[in-house]
DRENMAR-922454 format. One record per residue (C-alpha): x, y, z; residue in one letter. Coordinates in steps of 0.5 Angstrom, whole numbers, plus 500, padded with zeros to 3 digits. Layout:
% residues N
<node x="X" y="Y" z="Z" residu="A"/>
...
END
This chain:
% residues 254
<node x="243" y="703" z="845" residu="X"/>
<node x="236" y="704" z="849" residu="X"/>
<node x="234" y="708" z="855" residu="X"/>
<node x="236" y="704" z="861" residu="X"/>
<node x="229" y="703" z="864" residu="X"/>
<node x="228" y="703" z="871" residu="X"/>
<node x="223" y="698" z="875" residu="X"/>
<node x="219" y="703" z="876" residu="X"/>
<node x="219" y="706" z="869" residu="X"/>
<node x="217" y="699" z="867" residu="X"/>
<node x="210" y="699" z="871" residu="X"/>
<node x="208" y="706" z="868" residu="X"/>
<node x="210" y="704" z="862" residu="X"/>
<node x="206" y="698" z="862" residu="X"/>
<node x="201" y="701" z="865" residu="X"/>
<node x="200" y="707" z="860" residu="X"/>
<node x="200" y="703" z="853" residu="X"/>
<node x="195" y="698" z="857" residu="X"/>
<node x="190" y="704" z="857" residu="X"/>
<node x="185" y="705" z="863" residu="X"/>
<node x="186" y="700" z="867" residu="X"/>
<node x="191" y="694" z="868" residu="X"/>
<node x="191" y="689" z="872" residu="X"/>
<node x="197" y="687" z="875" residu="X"/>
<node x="194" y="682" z="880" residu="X"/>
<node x="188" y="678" z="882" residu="X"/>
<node x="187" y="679" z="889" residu="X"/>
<node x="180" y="679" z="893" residu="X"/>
<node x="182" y="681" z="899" residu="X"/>
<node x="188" y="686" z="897" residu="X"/>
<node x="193" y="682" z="900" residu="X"/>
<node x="198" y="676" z="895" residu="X"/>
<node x="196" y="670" z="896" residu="X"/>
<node x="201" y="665" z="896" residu="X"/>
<node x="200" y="661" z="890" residu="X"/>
<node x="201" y="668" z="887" residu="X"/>
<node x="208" y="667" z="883" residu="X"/>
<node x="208" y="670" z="876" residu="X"/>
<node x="205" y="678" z="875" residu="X"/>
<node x="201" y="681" z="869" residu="X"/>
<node x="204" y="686" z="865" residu="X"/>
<node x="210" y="689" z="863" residu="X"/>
<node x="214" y="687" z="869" residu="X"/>
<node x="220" y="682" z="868" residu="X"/>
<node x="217" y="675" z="869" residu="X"/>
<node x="224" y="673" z="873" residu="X"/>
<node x="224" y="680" z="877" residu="X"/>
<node x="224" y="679" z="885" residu="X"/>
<node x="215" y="679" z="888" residu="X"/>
<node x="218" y="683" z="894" residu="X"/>
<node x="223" y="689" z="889" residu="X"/>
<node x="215" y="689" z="885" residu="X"/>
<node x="211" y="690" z="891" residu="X"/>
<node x="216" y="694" z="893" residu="X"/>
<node x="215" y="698" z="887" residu="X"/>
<node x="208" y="699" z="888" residu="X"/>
<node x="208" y="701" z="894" residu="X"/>
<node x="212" y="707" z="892" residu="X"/>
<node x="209" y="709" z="885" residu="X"/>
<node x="203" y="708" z="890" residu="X"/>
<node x="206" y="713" z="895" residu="X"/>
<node x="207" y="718" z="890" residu="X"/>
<node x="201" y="720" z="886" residu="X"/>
<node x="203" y="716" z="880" residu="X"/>
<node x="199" y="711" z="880" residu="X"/>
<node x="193" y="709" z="884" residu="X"/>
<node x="189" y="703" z="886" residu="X"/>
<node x="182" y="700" z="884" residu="X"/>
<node x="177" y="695" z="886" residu="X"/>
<node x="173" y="692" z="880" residu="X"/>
<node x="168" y="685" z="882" residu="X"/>
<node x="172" y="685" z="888" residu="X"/>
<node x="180" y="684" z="884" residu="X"/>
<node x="185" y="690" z="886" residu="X"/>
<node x="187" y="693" z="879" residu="X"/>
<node x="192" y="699" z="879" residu="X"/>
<node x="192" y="705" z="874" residu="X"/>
<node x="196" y="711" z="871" residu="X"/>
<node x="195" y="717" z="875" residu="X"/>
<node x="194" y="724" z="872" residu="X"/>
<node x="202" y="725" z="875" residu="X"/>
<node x="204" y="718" z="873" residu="X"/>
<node x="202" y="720" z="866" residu="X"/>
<node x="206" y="728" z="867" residu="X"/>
<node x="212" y="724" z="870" residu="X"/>
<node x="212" y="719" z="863" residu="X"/>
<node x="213" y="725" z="859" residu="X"/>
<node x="219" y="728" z="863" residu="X"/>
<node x="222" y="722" z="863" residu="X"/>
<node x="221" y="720" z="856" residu="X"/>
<node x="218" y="726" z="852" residu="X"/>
<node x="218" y="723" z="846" residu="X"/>
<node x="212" y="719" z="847" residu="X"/>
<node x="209" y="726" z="848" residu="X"/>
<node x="212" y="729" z="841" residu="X"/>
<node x="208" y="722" z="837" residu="X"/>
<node x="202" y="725" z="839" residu="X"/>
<node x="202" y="731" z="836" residu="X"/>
<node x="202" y="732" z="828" residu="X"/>
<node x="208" y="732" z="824" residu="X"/>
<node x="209" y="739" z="821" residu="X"/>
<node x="213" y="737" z="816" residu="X"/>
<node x="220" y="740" z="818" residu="X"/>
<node x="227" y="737" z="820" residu="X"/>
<node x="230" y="740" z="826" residu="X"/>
<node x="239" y="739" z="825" residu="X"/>
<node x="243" y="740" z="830" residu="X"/>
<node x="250" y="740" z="828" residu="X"/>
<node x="257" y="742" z="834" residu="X"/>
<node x="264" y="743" z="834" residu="X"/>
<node x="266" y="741" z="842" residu="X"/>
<node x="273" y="741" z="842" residu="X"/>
<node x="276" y="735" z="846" residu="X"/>
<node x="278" y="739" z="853" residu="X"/>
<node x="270" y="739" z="854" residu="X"/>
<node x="270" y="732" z="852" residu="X"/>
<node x="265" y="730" z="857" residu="X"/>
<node x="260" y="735" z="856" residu="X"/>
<node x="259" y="733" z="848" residu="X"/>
<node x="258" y="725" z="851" residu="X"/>
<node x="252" y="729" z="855" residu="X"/>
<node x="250" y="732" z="849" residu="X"/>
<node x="250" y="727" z="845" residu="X"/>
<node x="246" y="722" z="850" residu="X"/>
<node x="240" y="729" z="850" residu="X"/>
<node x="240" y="728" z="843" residu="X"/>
<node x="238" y="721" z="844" residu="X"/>
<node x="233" y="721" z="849" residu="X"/>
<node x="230" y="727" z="845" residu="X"/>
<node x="230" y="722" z="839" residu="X"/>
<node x="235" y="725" z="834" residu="X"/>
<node x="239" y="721" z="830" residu="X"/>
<node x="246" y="721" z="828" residu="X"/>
<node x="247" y="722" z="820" residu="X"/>
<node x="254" y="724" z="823" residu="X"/>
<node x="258" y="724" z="829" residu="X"/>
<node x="256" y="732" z="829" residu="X"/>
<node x="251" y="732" z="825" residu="X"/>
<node x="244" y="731" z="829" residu="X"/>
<node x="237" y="730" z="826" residu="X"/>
<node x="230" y="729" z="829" residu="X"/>
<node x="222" y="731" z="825" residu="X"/>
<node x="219" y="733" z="832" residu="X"/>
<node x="219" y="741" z="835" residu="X"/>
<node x="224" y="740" z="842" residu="X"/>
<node x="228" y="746" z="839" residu="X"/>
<node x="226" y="750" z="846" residu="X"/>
<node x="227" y="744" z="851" residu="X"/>
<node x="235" y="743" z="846" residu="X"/>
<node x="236" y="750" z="848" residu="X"/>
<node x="235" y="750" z="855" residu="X"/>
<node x="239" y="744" z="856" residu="X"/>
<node x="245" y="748" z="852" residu="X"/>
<node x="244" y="754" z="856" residu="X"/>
<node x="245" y="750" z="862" residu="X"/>
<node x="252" y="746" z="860" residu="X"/>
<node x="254" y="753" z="857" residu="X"/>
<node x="254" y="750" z="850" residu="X"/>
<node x="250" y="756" z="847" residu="X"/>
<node x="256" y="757" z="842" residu="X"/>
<node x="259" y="751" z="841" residu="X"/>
<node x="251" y="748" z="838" residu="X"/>
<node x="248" y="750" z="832" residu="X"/>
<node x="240" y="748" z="831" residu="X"/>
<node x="237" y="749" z="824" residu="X"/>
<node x="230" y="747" z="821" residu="X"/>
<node x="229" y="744" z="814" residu="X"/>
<node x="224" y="743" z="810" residu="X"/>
<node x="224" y="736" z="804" residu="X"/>
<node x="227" y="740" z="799" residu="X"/>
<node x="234" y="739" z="803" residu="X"/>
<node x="232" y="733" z="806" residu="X"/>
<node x="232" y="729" z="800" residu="X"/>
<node x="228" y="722" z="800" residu="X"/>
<node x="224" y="722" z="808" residu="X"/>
<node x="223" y="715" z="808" residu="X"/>
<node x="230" y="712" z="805" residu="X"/>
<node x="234" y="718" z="810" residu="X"/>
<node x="229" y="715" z="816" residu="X"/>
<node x="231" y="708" z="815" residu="X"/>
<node x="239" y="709" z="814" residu="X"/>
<node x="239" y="714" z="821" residu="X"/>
<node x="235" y="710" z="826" residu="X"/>
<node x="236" y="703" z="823" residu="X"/>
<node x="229" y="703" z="821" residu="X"/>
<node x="229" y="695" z="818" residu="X"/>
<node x="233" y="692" z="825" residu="X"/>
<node x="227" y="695" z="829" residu="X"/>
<node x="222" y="693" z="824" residu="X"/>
<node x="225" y="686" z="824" residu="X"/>
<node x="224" y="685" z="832" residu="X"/>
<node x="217" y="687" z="832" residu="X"/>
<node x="217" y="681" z="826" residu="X"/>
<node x="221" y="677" z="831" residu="X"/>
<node x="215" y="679" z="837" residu="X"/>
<node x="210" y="678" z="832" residu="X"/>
<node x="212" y="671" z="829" residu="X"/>
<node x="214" y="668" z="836" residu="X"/>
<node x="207" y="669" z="839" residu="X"/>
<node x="204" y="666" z="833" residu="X"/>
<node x="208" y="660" z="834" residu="X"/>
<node x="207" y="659" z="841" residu="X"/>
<node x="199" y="661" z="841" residu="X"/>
<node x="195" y="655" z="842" residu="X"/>
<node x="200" y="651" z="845" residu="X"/>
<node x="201" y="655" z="852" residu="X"/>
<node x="196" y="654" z="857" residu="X"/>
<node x="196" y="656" z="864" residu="X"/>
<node x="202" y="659" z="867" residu="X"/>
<node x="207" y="657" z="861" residu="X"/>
<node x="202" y="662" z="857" residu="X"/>
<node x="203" y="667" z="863" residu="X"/>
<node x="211" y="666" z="863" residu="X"/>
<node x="211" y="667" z="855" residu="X"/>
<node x="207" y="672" z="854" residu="X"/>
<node x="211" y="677" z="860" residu="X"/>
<node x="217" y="675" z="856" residu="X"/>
<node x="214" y="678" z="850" residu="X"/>
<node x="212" y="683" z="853" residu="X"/>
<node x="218" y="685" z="856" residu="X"/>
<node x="221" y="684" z="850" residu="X"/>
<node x="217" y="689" z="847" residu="X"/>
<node x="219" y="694" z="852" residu="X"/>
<node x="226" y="694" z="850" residu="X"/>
<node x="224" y="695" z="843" residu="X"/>
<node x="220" y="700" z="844" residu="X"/>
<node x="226" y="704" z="848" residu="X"/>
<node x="230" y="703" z="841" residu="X"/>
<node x="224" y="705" z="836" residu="X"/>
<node x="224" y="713" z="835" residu="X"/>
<node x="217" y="713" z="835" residu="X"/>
<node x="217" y="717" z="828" residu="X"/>
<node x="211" y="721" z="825" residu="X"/>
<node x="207" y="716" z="820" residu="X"/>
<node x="210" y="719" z="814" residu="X"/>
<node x="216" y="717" z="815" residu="X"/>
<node x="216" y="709" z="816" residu="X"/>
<node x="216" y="704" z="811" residu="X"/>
<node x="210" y="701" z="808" residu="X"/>
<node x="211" y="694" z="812" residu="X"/>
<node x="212" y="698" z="819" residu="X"/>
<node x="210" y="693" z="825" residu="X"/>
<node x="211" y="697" z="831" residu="X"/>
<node x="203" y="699" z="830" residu="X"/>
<node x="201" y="692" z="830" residu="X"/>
<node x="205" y="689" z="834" residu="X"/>
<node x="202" y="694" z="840" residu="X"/>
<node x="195" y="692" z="838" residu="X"/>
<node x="197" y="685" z="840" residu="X"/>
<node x="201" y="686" z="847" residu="X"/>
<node x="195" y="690" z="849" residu="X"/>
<node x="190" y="685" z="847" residu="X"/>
<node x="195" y="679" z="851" residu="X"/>
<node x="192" y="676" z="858" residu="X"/>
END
């Protein structure tokens, strides 16, 4: 299961993959007009005008984005803060950026039952952190978050009960094959196709509004994809991975 996004999760997100500028409503005058019905990015098309306004206005309010006036038309873009809060919230996306130095982090926990609850908060961490499980107590990631592992295990007292090792590829194994089994590397991939294959099909034959509505459909599907691809180093993907490609046409969809 992915990451529960939130509405204002969606308007930073939408607005970092869209670049340095996002327009999210043509408005000369600033205000919305009443014949406004359907919002650019990455918005759910059916989700309530006044709750998105709303949004904005709050995500204005605390630095996280800003607004802008191009030719005349109001656009909003991510902040410095907005970009800071993205990678609190979703550090993952942070991690991707930095090169793969080739090691595997393992985390492997002996909880006992009366602290049931602190190894369901553990496990959920080891997601958000984007670990895999290869077994209900053995964990896995390729990126370098032993610091922020060791101070949310000192915080639930933990220290005792976790184990974190770092391997290289002669005791992983075939890097590719063990991604693939642990994050489901083939469904994910499927998805995307499924994106991809649905845009091709309806291209040409949407104009107007229905354009508009089945490009906010697409694009709020693939931020629920995203919230379940680990983001892996390009090392460890299948040769036919999409996520890449399908990225490129969300982006370049107005």
């Amino acid at each position: 299961m992915g990451k529960l996004l939130r509405p204002q999760d969606k308007i930073l997100l939408g607005l970092s993959l869209a670049g340095d500028v996002f327009e999210v409503l043509r408005d000369p005058a600033g205000l919305v007009s009443s014949s406004y019905e359907y919002m650019y990015g990455f918005v759910p098309y059916r989700y309530r005008r006044h709750n998105f306004e709303a949004r904005l206005k709050r995500a204005l309010k605390t630095g996280y984005i800003e607004k802008i006036i191009k030719n005349g038309e109001a656009y909003y873009r991510l902040t410095g803060q907005g970009e800071e809060k993205l990678v609190r919230d979703f550090p993952i996306f942070a991690l991707q950026r930095k090169p793969w130095d080739r090691k595997w982090r393992i985390v492997v926990f002996d909880i006992p039952e009366k602290s049931r609850k602190n190894r369901d908060y553990l496990r959920t961490k080891l997601y958000e952190l984007g670990f895999g499980m290869l077994q209900e107590s053995v964990w896995v990631t390729p990126f370098d978050i032993t610091q922020d592992l060791r101070e949310y295990l000192k915080a639930l007292s933990l220290e005792k009960n976790v184990f974190v090792f770092m391997a290289g590829r002669a005791f992983i194994g075939d890097e590719k094959k063990l991604a693939t089994m642990v994050w489901r590397l083939d469904k994910i991939n499927q998805e995307y196709q499924d994106i991809w294959d649905k845009w091709q099909e309806e291209r040409g034959a949407l104009l107007g509004k229905e354009r508009t509505k089945a490009i906010k459909k697409l694009k709020d599907r693939f931020l629920e994809i995203l919230m379940v691809d680990p983001l892996l180093p390009k090392e460890l993907l299948p040769g036919n991975w999409l996520g890449g490609k399908v990225k490129k046409l969300i982006k370049s969809l107005v």
